[in-house]
N, C-alpha and C positions, 0 to 999 in steps of 0.2 A: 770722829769715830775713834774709840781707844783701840791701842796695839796693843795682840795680843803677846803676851812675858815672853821674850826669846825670839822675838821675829823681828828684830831692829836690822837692818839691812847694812849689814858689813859693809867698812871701807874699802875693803879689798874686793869686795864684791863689783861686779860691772855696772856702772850706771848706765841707765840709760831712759830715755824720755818716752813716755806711755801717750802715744797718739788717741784720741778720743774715738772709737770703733767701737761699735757694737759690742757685748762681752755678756758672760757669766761667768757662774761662781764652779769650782771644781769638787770633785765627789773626794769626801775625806774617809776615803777605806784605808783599811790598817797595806802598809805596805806588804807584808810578808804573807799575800792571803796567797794559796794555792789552788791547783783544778781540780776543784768541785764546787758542784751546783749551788746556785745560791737563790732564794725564794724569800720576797717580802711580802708580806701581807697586809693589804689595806687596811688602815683599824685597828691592827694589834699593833702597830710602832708607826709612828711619824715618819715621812719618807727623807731621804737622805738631802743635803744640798743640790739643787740646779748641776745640769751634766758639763763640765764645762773647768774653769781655772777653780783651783782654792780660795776660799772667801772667806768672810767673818759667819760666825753663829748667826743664825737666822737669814741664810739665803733661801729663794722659792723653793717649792717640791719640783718633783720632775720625776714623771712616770719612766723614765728612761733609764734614770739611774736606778730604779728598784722596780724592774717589770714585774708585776706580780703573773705566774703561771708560765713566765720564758723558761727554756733551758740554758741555762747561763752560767759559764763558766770564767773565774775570774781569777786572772795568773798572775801571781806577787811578783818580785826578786829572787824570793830566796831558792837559792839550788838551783834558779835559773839565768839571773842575770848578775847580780850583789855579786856573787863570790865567785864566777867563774866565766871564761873569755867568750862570750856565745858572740859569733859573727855576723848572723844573722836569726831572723824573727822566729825561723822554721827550726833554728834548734829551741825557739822557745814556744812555739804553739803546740807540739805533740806534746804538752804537758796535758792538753786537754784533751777527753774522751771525743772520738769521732775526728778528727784531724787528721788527717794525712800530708806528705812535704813531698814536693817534689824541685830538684835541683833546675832552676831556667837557666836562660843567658846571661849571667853574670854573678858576680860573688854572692851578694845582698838579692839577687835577683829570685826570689824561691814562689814557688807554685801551690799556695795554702789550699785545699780541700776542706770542704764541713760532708760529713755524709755522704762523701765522695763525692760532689756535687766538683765541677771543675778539674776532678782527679787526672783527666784527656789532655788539659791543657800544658804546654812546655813553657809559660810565658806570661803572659799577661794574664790576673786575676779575674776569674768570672764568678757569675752567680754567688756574687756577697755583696755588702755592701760595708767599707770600711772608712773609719773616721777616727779622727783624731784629736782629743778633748772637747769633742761635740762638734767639728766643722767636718764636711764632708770630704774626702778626697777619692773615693770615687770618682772619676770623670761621667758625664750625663749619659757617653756612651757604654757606660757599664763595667769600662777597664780601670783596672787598678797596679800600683805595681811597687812590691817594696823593696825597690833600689834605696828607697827616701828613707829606707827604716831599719836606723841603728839603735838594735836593744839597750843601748846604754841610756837611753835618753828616755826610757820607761818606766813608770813607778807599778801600772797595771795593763793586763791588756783582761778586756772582757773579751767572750768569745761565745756569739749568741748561738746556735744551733737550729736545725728545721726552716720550715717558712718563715720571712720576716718582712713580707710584701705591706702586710698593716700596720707594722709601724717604720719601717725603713722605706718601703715604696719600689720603685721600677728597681729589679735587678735581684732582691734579694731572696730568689726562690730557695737559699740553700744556707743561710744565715745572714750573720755580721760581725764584724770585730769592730771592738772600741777600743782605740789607743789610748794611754793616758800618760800624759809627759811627766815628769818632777816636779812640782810647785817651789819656786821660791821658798818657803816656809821651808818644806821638805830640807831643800839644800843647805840654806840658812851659811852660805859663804862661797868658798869655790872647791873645787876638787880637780887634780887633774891626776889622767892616769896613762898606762900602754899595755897592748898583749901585743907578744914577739911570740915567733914558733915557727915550726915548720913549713916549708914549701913558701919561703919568704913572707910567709903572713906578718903585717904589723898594723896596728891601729894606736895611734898616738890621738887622744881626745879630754876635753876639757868641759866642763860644767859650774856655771856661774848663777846665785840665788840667794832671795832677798827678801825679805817684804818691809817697809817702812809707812807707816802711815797708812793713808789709801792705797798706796801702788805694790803691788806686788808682779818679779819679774825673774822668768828663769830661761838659763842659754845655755845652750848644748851645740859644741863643735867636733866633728872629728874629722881623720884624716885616716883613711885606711886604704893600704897596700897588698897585693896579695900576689907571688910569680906563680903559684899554680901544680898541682902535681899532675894535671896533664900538659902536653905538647900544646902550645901556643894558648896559653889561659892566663895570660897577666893578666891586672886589673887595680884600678888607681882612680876612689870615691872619694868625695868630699860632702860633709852635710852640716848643716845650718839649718839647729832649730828654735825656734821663738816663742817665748808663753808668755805675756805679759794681763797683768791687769790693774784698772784704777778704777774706785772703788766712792765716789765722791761722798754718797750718802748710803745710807740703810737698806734704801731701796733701789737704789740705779749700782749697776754695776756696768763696763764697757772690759772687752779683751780682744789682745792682737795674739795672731799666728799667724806666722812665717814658718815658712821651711823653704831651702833651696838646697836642690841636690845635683853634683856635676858626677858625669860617670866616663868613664874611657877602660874600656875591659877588650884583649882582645878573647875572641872566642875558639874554644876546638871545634873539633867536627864533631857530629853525633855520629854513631857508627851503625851498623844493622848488627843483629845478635849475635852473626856470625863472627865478625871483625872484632867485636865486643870480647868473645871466649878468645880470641888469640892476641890483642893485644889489645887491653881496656884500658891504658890511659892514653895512648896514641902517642906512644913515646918512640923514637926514631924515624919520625913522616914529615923533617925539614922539607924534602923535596918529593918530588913526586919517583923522578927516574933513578932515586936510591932508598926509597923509603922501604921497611921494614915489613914483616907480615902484618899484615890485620890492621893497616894503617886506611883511614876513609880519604878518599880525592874524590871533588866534583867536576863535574863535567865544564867551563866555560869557552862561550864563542871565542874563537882566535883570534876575528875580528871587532868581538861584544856585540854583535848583531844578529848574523846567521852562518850556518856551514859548518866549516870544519868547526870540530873543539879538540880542546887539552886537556888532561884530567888536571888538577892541581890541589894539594893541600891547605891545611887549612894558613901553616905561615906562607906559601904560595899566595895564597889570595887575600892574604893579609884581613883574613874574617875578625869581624869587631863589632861594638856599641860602642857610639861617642853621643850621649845623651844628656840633657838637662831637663829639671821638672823645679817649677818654681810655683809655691801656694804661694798667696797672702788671704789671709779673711780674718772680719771682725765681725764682732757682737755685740750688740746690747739688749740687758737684761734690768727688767723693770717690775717692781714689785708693786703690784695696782694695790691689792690690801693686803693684809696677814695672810692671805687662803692663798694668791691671785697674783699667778706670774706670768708676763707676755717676756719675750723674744724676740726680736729679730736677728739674723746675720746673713752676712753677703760674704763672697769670695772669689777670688779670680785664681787659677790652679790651669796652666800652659807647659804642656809637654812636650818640650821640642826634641827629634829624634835625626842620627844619623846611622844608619846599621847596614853595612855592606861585608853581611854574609852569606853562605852559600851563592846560588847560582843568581841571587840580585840581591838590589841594594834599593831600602828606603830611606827617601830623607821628608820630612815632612814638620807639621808643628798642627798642634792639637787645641787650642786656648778654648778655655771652656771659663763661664758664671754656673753659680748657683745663689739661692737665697733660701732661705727659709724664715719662714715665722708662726712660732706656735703658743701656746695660749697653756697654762696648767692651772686645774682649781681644786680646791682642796676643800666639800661643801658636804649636805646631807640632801637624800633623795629618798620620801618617803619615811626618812626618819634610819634612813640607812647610811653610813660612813663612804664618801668615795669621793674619789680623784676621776677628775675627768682630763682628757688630752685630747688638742686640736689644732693640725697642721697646717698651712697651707706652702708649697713647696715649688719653685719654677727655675728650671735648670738650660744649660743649651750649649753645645758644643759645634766650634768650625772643625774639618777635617781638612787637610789639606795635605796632599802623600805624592808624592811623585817615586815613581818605582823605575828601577833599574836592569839592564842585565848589567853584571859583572865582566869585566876584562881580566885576562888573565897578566899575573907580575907586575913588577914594579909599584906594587902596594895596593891599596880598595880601591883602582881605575875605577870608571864607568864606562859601562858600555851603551849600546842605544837606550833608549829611553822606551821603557813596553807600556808604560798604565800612566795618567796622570785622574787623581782624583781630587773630586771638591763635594764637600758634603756638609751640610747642617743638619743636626738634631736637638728637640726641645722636649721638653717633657714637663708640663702642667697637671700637679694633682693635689689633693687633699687628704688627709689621716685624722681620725678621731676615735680615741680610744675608752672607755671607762670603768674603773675598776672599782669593785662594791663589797664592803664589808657587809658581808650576809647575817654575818652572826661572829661570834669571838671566835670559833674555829673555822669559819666557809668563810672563803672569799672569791667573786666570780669576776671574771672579763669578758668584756666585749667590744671590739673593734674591728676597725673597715678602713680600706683605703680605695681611693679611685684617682686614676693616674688617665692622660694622653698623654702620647707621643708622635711626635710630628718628625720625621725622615724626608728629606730632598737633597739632591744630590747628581750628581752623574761621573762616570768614568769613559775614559777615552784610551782603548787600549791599541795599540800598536804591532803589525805582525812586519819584518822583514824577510827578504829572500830575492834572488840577484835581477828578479823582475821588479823590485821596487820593492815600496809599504804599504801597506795595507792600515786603515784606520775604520775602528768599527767600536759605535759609541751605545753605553748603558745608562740607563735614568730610574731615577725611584723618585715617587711620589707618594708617600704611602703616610696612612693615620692609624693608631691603635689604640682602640682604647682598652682599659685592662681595671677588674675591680676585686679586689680581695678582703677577705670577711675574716675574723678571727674569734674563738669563742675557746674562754678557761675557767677551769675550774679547778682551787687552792682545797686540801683538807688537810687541818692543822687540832688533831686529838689534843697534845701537849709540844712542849718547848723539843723532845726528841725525835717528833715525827713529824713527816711535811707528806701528804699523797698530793697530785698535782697532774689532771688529765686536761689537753689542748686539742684541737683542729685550728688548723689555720690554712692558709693558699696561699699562693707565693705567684708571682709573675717577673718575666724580664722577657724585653723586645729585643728583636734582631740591630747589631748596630752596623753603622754602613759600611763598616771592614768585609764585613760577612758577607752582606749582599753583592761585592763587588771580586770575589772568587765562585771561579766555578770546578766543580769535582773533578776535573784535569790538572788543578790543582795551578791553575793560571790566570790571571785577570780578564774580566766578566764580567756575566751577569748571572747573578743568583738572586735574584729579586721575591724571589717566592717564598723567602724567608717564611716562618711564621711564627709567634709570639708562644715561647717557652710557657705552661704552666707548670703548678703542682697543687694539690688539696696533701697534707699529712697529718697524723693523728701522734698523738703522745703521751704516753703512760707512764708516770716516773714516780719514787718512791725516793726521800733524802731521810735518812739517820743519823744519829748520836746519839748513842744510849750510852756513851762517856763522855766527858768534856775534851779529852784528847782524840778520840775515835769518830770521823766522820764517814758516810758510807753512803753512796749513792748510784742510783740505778735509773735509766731509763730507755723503753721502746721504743720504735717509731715504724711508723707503715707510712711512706710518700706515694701517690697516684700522680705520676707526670701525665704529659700531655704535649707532644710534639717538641720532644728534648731536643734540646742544642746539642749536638754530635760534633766534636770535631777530631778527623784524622789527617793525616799524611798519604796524600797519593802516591809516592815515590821520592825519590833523592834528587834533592834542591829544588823540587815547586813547595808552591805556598799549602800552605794546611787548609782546608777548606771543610765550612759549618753546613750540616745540614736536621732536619727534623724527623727524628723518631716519632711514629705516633703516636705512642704507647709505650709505659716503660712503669718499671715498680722499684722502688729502694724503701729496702726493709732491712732492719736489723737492732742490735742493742747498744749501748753505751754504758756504763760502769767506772767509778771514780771510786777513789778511796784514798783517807790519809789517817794513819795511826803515829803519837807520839806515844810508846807503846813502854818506855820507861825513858828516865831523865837524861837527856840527851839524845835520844834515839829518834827517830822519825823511818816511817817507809810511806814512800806516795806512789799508786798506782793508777795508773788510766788505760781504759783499753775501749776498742771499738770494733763490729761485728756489722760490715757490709754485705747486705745481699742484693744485687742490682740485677734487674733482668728485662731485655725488651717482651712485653707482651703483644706487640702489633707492633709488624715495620719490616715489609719485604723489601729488598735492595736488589736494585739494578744494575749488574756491571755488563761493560760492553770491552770490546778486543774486535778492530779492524773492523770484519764487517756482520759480529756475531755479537749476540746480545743473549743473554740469561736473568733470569729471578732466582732470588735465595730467600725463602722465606726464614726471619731469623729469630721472630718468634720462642721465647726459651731460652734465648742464646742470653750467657751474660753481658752486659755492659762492660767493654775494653776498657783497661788504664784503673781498674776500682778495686784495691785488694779487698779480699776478707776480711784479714784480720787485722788490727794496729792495736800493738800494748808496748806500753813505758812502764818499765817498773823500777824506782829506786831506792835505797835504805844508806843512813848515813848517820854519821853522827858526831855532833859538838860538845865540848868540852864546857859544860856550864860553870863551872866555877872554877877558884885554885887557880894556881900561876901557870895554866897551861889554856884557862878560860880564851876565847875565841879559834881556838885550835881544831879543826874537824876534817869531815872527810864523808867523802860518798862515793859509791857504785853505782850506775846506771845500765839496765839494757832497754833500745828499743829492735821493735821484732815487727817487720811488715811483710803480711804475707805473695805470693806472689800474687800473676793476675793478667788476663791475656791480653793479648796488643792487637787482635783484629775482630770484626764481629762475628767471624766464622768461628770463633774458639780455639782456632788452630793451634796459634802460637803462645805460647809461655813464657812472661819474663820472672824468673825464681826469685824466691823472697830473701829472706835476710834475717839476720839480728847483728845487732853493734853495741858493744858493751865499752863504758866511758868509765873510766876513772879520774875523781878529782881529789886534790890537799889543797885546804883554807886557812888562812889565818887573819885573823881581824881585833884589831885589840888600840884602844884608845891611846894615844900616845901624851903623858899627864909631860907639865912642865915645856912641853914644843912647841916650838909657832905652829905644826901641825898639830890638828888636831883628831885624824881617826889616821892609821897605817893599814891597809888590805894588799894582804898577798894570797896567790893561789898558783897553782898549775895542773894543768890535766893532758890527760893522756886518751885521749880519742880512737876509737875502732881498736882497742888493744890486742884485737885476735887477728887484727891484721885483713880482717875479711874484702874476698872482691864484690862491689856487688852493684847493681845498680840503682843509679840516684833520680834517672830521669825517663822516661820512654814512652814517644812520643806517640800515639796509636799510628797502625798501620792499616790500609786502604785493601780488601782484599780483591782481587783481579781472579779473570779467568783467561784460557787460551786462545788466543786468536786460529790455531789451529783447529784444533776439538770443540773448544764452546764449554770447557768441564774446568767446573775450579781449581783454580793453582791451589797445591797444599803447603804446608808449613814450610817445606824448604826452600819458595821462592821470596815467602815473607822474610823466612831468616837472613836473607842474603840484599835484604831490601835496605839502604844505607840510606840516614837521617835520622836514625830514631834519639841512640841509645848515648846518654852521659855517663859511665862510672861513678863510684864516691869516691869519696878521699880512702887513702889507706891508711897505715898507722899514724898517727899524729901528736905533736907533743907544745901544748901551748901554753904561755904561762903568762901572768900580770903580776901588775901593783896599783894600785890610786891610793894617794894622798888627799884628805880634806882637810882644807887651812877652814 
């Protein structure tokens, strides 16, 4: 096979030997694309490379890499990662319309939203399904989580939008993100670099890339620190990531991915709103019996059992994550004839966990398979141009969790042991997609998926008290089957206009976390789970009527169907999921990028949520009185309004000042209530970023490019909040009449701050 001119694989570059696994070929987009929509059309261009590593000319098609009729947004480097210190994923996802971030447990630990979809959650990634140059890491049970994911090591991320049940399958009622690593080629040697800054942040990391012959291989390490500008929020990651590929013939390709991520973060407390407005980073709450106004302390047993308690803070109870998540998966990719590519890959992805914060502590380990193997042809039907796609996908995850109370001092003690869980789930389904050149400007879709899920399991929870223990055991046994249909429709007048209307439906099952909390917010049974849908419609509109001016627009109307709910019953129980029956997310989306004179660029993204339950009275009780609320009308908690990014900047294209630039950023989210009574308000925000770039080839040096930047983060210095967790609304055990706002506001566990002003800066070197 000839090398392509300039991809000879540096001596300095890391060798390393390419195991025979499964693989395909990677999507070769321009690095520097930004967020907006992007629409191929059957028929009028050949589709791009296999989803997967960089390859030679003439790898398979792949409906994936070029959805025809998705809303698909796909975020470069530039402005986002190339030239400035992003720490994590979530300062680089609000580049696209409909996104929202929210601050979890840990540095890298952030809370991605599509459509508000997961916007409730403080934690672990729902309702998407994300992956990573085409391998899945999602877990089978639906959780995802990017501790593992350091922007550095990214050349693209897609970011799919609405239902995506037909072609991703179980989970993805609210979209997907596609990661995309660096290619060897890309690197073409090594690079290493650091950002140092504020609040002890530093990230020291390296990247190694190559291609020679068949093998092509790229390696991404880093080491990132951070002491935190709240009270007790250090945090100390490490990540290793792996792209390899070998490439024997024309038609077979094989590719490995690895990734391993170690984490040790300790955690703050979340505060209720009150505690929040008097001291929001929780700075002077060493101890509990000199701590400061507005400092959060939980409640723990004296004995970690039952009885007396002590309040303690959060370095008190020495709250933390000491976590590992180790992928490996392979591929192979095989080109049956010109048209005609099959797939397969496997993968093992084991999340093992130690988190002893608040009022308990889990330690458990998650190990999960998946496989997939899909089929793409590239043929005529009728005398009509189309791509057809066909899945077949079989996944399955052990749970194993043993939960804790907390002791208080002397560090994460444990106290008695309250839940111990064992749980398996599988999930067997198929996807088959096909997209049809109707004519030079119409091109239509149609696709279907059909999934089961198979849940077993039980939990054995524990009560004490000085007449002994109590032991009282929950089981699932439960099958779902779930079928989702999709249907689109491309209209392409000429090269500057694209119209493009979709329905699609979306499904994700209950996973056995959920089923085994009950809304006391303690371990249980909640077994009544029932399987999350949505039907949503989409109306969108992409232009360029300049070659520098793009401009896009689009609608959407979602019909859920027994939404996943999840809140906070009070300070230090667990968050507990339950089913709305009815619920509507509606609203618009809007992208824009103008290079609007030489050097100049403004890129804007905004997104316009309107979330409401239409059916779902709620039952709360107090001692020995019970009420209904019907809430009906009421918004959807945790889902702002509104989210826009807006920024303008500009590079210095030529002259001895060439790579020399600079930009402004604000992003603006609106507020949005934390209970389903409406009561309570967390206020919105805007944060305005300032960065300086320089980037310029350095001739004559064993180096070969020099990048320097620094930015200045939240410059207005704003308080605001980054995290907040929904609240459980109650009524009085006295009256039977619902508590109003100011027993929510004083309600502790919710609330994280953001950073205040901040000042980071880097360099990287590429030899």
């Amino acid at each position: 096979m000839p090398i392509l001119p300039g991809s000879g694989l540096r001596p300095r570059a890391l060798a390393l030997l390419l195991t025979l696994l499964p693989g395909t070929a990677l999507a070769q987009g321009a690095p520097d694309t930004i967020a907006l929509d992007e629409i191929a059309v059957a028929g009028a261009s050949p589709p791009g490379p296999a989803f997967g590593v960089a390859a030679p000319p003439g790898s398979g098609p792949s409906v994936i890499e070029h959805p025809v009729g998705e809303v698909v947004t796909g975020i470069g480097r530039r402005d986002v990662i190339a030239n400035r210190p992003a720490t994590s994923v979530g300062q680089v996802l609000v580049n696209s319309p409909g996104v929202t971030m929210r601050q979890g447990n840990g540095p890298r630990d952030v809370v991605v939203s599509i459509r508000g979809n997961n916007a409730r959650s403080t934690g672990v990634i729902k309702n998407m399904v994300v992956l990573e140059d085409g391998f899945v890491v999602t877990q089978p049970d639906g959780a995802s989580r990017f501790d593992i994911a350091d922007p550095r090591a990214y050349s693209r991320i897609d970011v799919f939008r609405g239902p995506q049940s037909p072609l991703f399958g179980n989970y993805a009622t609210g979209g997907a993100l596609a990661f995309r690593t660096r290619t060897g080629r890309e690197i073409d040697g090594y690079e290493i670099g650091i950002d140092a800054g504020s609040f002890g942040t530093l990230n020291h990391y390296v990247t190694v890339g190559g291609a020679s012959g068949p093998s092509e291989v790229s390696l991404f390490a880093s080491d990132f620190r951070l002491n935190g500008f709240q009270g007790h929020a250090s945090a100390d990651t490490q990540t290793v990531n792996l792209l390899a590929s070998y490439t024997p013939s024309p038609d077979n390709r094989f590719t490995l991915k690895v990734i391993n991520n170690t984490l040790d973060a300790d955690l703050a407390a979340r505060s209720s709103l009150a505690q929040y407005r008097i001291n929001p980073y929780q700075r002077g709450c060493a101890s509990a019996a000199t701590a400061a106004a507005g400092c959060t302390t939980f409640n723990l047993f004296r004995n970690g059992a039952f009885g007396a308690t002590v309040p303690v803070t959060a370095d008190e109870g020495a709250f933390g994550r000491t976590d590992r998540r180790t992928i490996i998966a392979g591929r192979w990719e095989h080109d049956i004839d010109a048209d005609t590519t099959w797939r397969t890959q496997v993968g093992f992805d084991e999340r093992n966990f130690d988190q002893p914060f608040y009022t308990s502590s889990s330690r458990g380990s998650y190990p999960s398979y998946n496989v997939l193997s899909d089929i793409t042809h590239r043929g005529e039907m009728f005398g009509l141009p189309v791509v057809g796609y066909a899945a077949f996908s079989y996944s399955a995850i052990d749970n194993h969790i043993a939960l804790y109370n907390r002791a208080p001092y002397g560090g994460p003690r444990l106290g008695a042991l309250t839940s111990n869980q064992e749980a398996s789930q599988s999930n067997l389904g198929g996807r088959a997609r096909a997209e049809v050149a109707l004519s030079e400007q119409w091109t239509g879709v149609l696709g279907v998926s059909a999934e089961n899920t198979w849940l077993t399991g039980r939990t054995l929870t524990y009560a004490y008290s000085a007449a002994g223990t109590t032991r009282a055991l929950a089981e699932i046994d439960r099958s779902f089957l779930n079928v989702a249909p999709e249907l689109a429709l491309v209209y392409r007048p000429d090269t500057a206009w694209a119209f493009r209307g979709r329905v699609a439906a979306g499904y994700a099952t209950p996973a056995a976390s959920a089923l085994f909390v009950t809304s006391a917010g303690v371990p249980g049974n909640n077994t009544d789970l029932r399987t999350q849908t949505n039907l949503g419609f989409d109306l969108g509109v992409d232009w360029s009527p300049l070659p520098d001016l793009r401009l896009s627009l689009t609608g959407f109307y979602e019909f859920f169907r027994n939404e996943f709910v999840t809140q906070s019953p009070g300070a230090g129980l667990l968050s507990y999921t339950f089913n709305a029956p009815a619920s509507e997310h509606r609203g618009i989306e809007a992208g824009a990028e103008w290079a609007f004179s030489p050097g100049w660029r403004a890129v804007t993204a905004y997104g316009l949520n309107d979330q409401v339950y239409t059916r779902y009275v709620e039952q709360l009780s107090a001692g020995s009185l019970t009420a209904r609320f019907d809430r009906a009308g009421r918004l959807i908690p945790g889902v702002p309004a509104h989210q826009l990014l807006a920024r303008i900047g500009y590079d210095q294209p030529s002259g001895p000042l060439k790579g020399l630039g600079a930009f402004v950023e604000a992003v603006y989210q609106d507020g949005f209530f934390l209970d389903n009574a409406n009561l309570l308000r967390a206020p919105g925000y805007t944060i305005v970023n300032a960065n300086i770039h320089y980037d310029t080839d350095l001739i004559g040096s064993y180096a070969k490019r020099l990048s320097l930047y620094v930015e200045m983060r939240n410059i207005l210095d704003m308080t605001y909040i980054a995290s907040a967790q929904p609240l459980a609304n109650s009524i009085s055990a006295v009256t039977g009449l619902q508590n109003g706002a100011s027993v929510l506001a004083t309600t502790t566990g919710s609330i994280f701050a953001g950073a205040p002003r901040s000042v980071i800066g880097g360099m990287k070197l590429a030899f």
